[in-house]
Backbone and ligand atoms as CSV (ligand in chain L), in Angstrom:
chain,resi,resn,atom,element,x,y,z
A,1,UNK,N,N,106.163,58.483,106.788
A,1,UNK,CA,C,106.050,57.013,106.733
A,1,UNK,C,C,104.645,56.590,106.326
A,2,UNK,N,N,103.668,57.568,106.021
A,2,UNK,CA,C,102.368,57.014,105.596
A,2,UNK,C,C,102.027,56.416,104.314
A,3,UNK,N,N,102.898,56.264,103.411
A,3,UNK,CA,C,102.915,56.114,102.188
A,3,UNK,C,C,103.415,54.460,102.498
A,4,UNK,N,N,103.915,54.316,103.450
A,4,UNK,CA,C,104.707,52.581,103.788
A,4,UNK,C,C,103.659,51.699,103.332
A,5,UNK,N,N,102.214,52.091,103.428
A,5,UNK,CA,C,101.217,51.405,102.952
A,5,UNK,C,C,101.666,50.703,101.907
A,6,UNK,N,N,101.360,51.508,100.843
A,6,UNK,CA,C,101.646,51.521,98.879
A,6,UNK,C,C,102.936,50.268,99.239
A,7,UNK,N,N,104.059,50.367,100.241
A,7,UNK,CA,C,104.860,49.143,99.614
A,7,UNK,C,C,104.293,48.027,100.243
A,8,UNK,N,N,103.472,47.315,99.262
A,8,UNK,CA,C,102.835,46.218,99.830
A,8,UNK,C,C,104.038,45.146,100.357
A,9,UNK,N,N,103.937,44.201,101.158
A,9,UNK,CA,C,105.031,42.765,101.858
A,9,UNK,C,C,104.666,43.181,103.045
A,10,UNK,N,N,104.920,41.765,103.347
A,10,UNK,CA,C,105.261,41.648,105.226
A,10,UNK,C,C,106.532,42.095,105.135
A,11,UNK,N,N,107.370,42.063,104.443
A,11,UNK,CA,C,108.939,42.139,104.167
A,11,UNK,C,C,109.107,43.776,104.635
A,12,UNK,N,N,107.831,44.817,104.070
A,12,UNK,CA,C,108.760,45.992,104.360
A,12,UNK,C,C,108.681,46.204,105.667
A,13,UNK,N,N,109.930,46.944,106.251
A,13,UNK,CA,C,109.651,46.917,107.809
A,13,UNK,C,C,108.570,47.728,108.581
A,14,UNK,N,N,108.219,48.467,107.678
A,14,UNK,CA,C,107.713,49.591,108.382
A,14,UNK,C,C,106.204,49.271,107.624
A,15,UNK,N,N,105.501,48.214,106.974
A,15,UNK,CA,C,104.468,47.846,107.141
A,15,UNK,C,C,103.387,47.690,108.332
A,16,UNK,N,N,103.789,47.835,109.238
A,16,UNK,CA,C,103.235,48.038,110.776
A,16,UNK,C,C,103.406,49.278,111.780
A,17,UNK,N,N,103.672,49.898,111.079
A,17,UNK,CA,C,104.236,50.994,112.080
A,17,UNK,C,C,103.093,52.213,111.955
A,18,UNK,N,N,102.011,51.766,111.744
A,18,UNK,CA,C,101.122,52.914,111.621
A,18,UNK,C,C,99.593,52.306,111.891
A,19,UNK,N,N,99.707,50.682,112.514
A,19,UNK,CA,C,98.335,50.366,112.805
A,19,UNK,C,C,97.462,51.630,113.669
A,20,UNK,N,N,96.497,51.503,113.529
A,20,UNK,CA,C,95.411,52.456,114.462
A,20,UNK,C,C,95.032,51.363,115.762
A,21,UNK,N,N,95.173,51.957,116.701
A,21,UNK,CA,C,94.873,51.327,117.982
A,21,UNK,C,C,93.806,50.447,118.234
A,22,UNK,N,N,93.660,49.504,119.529
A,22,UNK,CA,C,92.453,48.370,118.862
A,22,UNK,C,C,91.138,49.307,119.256
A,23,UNK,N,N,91.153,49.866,119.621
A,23,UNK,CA,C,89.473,50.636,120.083
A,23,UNK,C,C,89.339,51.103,118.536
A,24,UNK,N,N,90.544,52.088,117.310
A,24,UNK,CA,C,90.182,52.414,116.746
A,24,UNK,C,C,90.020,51.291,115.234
A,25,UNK,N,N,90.397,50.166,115.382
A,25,UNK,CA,C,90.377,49.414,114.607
A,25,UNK,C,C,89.027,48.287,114.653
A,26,UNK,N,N,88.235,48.262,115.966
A,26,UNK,CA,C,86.430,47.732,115.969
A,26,UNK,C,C,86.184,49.127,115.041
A,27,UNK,N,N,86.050,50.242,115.601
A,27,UNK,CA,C,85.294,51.295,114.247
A,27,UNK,C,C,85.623,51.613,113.394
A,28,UNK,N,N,86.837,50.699,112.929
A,28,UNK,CA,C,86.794,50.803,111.457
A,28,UNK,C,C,86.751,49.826,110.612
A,29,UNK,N,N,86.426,48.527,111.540
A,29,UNK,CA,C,85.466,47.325,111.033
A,29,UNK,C,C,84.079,47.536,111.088
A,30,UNK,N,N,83.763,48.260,112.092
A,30,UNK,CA,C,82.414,48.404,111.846
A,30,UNK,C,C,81.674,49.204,111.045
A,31,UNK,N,N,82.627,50.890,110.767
A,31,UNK,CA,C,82.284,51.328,109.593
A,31,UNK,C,C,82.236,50.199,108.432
A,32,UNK,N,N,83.306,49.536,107.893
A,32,UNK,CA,C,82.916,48.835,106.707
A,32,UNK,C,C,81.777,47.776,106.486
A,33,UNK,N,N,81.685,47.394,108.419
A,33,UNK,CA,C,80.064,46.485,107.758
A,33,UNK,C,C,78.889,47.349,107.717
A,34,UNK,N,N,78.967,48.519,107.914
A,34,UNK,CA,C,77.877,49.685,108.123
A,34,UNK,C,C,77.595,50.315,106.835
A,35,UNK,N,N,79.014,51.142,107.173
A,35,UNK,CA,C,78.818,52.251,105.591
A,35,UNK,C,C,78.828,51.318,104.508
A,36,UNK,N,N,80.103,51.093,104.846
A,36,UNK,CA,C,80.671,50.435,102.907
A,36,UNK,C,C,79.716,49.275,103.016
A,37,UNK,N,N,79.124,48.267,103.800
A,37,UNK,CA,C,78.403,47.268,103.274
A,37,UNK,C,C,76.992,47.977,102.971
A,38,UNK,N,N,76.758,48.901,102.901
A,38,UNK,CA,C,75.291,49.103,102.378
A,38,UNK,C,C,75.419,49.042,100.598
A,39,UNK,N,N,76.273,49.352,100.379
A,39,UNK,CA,C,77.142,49.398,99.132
A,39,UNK,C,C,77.390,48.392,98.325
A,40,UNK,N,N,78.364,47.635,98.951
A,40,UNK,CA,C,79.399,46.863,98.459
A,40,UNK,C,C,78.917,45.355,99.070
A,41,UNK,N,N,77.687,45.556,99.989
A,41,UNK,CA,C,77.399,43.964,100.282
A,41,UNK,C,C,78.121,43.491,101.374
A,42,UNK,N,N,77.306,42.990,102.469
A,42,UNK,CA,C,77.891,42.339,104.049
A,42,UNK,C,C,77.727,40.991,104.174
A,43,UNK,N,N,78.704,39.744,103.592
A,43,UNK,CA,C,80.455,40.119,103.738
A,43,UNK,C,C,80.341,40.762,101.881
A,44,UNK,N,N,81.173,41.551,102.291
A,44,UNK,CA,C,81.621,42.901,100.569
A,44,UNK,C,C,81.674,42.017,99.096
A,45,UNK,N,N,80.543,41.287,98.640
A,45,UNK,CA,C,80.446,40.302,97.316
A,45,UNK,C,C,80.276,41.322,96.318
A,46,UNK,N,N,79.461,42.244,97.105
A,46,UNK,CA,C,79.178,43.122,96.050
A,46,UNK,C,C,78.338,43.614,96.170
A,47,UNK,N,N,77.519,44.908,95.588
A,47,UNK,CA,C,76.181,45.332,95.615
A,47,UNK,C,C,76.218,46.244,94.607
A,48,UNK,N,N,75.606,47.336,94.635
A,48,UNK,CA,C,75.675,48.972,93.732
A,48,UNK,C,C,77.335,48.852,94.002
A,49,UNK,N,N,78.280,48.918,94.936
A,49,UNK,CA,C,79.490,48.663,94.006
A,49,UNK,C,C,80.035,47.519,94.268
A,50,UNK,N,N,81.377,47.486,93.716
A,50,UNK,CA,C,82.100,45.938,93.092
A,50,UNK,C,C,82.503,45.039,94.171
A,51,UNK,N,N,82.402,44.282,94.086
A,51,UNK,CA,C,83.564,43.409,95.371
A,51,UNK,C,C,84.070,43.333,95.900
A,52,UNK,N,N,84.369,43.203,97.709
A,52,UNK,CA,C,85.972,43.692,98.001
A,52,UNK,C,C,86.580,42.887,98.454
A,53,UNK,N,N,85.922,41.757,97.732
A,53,UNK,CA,C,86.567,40.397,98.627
A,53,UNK,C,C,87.555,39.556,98.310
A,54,UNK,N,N,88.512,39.285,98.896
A,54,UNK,CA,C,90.206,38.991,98.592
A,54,UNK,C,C,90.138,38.730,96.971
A,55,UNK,N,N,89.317,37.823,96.540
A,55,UNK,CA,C,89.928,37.125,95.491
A,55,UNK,C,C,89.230,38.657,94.152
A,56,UNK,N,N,88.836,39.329,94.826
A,56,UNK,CA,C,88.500,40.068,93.850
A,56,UNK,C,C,89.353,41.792,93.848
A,57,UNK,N,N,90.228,41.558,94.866
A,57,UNK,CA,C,90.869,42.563,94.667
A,57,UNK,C,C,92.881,42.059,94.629
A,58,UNK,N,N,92.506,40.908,94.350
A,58,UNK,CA,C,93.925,40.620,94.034
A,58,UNK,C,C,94.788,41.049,92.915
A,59,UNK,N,N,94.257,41.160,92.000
A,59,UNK,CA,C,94.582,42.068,91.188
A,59,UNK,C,C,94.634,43.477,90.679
A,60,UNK,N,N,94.113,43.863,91.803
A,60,UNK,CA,C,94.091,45.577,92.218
A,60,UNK,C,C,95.108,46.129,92.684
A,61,UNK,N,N,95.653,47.692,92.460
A,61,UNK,CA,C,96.610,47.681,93.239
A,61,UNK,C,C,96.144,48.611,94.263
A,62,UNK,N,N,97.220,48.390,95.320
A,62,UNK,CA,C,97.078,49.129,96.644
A,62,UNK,C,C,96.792,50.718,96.472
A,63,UNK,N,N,97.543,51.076,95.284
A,63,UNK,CA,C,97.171,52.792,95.888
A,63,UNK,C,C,96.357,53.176,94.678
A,64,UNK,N,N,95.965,52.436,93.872
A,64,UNK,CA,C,94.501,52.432,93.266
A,64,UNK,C,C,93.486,52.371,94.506
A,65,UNK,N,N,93.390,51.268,95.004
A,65,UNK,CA,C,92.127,50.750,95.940
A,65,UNK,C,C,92.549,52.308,97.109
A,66,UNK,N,N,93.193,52.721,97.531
A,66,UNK,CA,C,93.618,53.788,98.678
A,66,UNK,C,C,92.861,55.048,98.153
A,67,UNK,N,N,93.317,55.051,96.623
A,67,UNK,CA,C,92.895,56.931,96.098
A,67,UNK,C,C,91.145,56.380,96.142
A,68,UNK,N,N,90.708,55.419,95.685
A,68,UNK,CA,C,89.119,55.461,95.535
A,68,UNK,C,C,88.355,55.873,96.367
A,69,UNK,N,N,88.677,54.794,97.905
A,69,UNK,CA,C,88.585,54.766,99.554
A,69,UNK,C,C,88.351,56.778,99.732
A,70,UNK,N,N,89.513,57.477,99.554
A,70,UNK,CA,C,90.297,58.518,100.347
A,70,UNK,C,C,89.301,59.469,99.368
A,71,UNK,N,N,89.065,59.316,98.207
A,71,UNK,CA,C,88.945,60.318,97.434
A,71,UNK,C,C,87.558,60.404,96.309
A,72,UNK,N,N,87.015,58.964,96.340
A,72,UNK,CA,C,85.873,58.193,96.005
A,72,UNK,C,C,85.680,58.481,94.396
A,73,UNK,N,N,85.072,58.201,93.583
A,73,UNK,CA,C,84.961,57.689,92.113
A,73,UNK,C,C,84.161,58.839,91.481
A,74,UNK,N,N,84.548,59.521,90.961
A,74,UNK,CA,C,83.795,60.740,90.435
A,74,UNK,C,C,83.007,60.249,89.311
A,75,UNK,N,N,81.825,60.963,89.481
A,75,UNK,CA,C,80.598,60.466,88.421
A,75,UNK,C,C,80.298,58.948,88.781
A,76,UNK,N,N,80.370,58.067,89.844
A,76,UNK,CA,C,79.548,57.099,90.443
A,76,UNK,C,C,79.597,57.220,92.204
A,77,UNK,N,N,78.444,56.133,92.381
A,77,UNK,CA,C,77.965,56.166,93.620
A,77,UNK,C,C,79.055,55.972,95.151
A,78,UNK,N,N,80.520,55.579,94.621
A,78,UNK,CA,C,81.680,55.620,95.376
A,78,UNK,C,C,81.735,56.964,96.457
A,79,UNK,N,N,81.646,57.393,97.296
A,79,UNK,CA,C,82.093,58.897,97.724
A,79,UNK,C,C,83.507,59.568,98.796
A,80,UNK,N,N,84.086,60.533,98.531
A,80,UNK,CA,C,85.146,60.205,99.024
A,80,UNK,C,C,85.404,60.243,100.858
A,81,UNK,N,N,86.209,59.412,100.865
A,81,UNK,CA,C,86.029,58.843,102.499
A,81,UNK,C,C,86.822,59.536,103.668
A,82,UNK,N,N,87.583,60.797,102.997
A,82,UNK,CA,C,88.724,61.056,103.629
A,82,UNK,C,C,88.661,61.767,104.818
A,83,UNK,N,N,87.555,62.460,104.609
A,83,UNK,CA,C,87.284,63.352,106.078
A,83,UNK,C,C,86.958,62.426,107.443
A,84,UNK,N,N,86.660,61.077,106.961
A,84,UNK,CA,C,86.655,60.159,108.061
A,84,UNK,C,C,87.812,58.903,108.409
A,85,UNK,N,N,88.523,58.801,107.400
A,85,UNK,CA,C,89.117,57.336,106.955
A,85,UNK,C,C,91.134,58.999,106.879
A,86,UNK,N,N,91.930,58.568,107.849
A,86,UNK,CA,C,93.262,58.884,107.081
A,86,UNK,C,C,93.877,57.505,106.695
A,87,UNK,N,N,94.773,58.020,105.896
A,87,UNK,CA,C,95.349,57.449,104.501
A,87,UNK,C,C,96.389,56.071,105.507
A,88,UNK,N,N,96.239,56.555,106.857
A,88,UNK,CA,C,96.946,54.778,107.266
A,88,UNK,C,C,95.920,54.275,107.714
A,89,UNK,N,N,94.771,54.861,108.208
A,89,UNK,CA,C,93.442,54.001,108.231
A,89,UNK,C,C,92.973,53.025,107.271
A,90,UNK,N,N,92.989,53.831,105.893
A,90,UNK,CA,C,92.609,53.142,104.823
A,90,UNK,C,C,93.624,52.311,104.519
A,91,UNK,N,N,95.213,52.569,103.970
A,91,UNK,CA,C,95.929,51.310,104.522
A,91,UNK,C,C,95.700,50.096,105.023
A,92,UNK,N,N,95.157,50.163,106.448
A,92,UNK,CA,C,95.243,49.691,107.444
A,92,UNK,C,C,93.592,48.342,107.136
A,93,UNK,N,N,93.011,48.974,106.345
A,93,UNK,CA,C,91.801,48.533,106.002
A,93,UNK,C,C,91.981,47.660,104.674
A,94,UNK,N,N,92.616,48.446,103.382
A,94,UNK,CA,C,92.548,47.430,102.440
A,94,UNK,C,C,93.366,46.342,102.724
A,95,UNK,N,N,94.555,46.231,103.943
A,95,UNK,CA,C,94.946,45.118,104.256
A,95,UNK,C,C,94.209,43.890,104.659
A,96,UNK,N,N,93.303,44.788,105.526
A,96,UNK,CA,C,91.890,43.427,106.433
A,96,UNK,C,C,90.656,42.938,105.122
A,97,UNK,N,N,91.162,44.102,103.999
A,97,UNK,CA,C,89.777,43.275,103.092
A,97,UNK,C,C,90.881,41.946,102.067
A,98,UNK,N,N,91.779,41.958,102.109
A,98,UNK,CA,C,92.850,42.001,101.104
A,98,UNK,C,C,92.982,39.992,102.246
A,99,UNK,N,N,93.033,40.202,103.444
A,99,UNK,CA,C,93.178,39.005,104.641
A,99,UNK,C,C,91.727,37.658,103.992
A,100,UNK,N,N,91.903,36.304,103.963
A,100,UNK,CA,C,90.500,36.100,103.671
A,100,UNK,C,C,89.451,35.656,105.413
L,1,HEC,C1,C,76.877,54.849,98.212
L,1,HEC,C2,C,77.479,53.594,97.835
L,1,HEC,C3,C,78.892,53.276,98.291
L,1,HEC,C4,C,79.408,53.332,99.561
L,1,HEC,C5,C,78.691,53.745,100.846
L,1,HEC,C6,C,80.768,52.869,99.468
L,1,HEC,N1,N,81.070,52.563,98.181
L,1,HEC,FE1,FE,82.872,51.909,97.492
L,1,HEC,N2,N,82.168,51.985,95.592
L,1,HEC,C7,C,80.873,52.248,95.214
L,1,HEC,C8,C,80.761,52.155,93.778
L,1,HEC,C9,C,79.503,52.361,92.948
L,1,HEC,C10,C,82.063,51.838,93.298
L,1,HEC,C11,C,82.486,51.624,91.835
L,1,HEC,C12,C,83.000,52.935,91.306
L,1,HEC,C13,C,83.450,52.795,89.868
L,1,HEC,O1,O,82.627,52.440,89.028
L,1,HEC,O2,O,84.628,53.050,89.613
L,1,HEC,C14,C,82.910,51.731,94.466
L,1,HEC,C15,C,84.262,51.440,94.413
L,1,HEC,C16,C,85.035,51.162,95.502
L,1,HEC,C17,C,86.402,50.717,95.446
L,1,HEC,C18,C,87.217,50.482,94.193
L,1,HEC,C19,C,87.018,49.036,93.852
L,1,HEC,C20,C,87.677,48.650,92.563
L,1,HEC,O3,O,87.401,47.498,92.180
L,1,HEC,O4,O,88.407,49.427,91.959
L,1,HEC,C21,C,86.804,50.500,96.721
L,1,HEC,C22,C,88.168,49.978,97.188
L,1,HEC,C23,C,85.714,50.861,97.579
L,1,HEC,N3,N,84.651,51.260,96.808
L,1,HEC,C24,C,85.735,50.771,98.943
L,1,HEC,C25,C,84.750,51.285,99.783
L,1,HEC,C26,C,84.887,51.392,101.208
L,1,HEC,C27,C,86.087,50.903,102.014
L,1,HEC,C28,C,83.751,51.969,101.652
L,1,HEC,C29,C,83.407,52.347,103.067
L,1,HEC,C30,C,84.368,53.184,103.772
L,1,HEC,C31,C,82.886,52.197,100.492
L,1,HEC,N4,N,83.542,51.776,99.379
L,1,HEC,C32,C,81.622,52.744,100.552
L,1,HEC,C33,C,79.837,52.567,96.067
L,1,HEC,C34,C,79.948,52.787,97.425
């Protein structure tokens, strides 16, 4: 069911069925104002990398924005996140950047 991510809607049912608990969901807001905002800019406008802020990833897709997160941008300053971030974490995250 970890892939339930990728079908983006409130509609699919199983869009929720893999939140991370609330203790683990403060540290993984706070990683993003930590790590990723040294980066990407706190709130995420931008910095050394791109934007992550709703209106700028609306046209992104979900398991684009997931492989970058999980697996990070080869040959730029992106790096991959996976040994810290699993794949319903990150889920779970481009939803809250994706929220305005
Ligand atoms: C060391 C700097 C750095 C850090 C730290 C960093 N990023 Fe990035 N990130 C980048 C750069 C640079 C790019 C643009 C890569 C490219 O040119 O494709 C990027 C790209 C991305 C993209 C793809 C955006 C798009 O428009 O396609 C996402 C999503 C992303 N980062 C999320 C994160 C998240 C979430 C974190 C924290 C867990 C994070 N980044 C931490 C530098 C960073």
């Amino acid at each position: 069911m970890r892939y339930c991510w990728l079908l983006i809607g409130l509609l699919s049912p199983c869009a929720f069925a893999e939140q991370p608990n609330p203790h683990r969901q403060q540290e993984l807001l706070n990683m993003l104002k930590h790590d990723c905002g040294s980066c990407h800019g706190l709130p995420p406008k931008g910095g050394l990398g791109p934007s992550l802020m709703p209106e700028a990833l609306i046209d992104k897709r979900d398991d684009l924005l997931l492989d970058a997160i999980q697996n990070g941008r080869a040959g730029t300053a992106m790096p991959p996140w996976r040994a810290f971030l699993t794949v319903d974490e990150t889920g779970w995250l481009i939803q809250r950047l994706r929220q305005p």
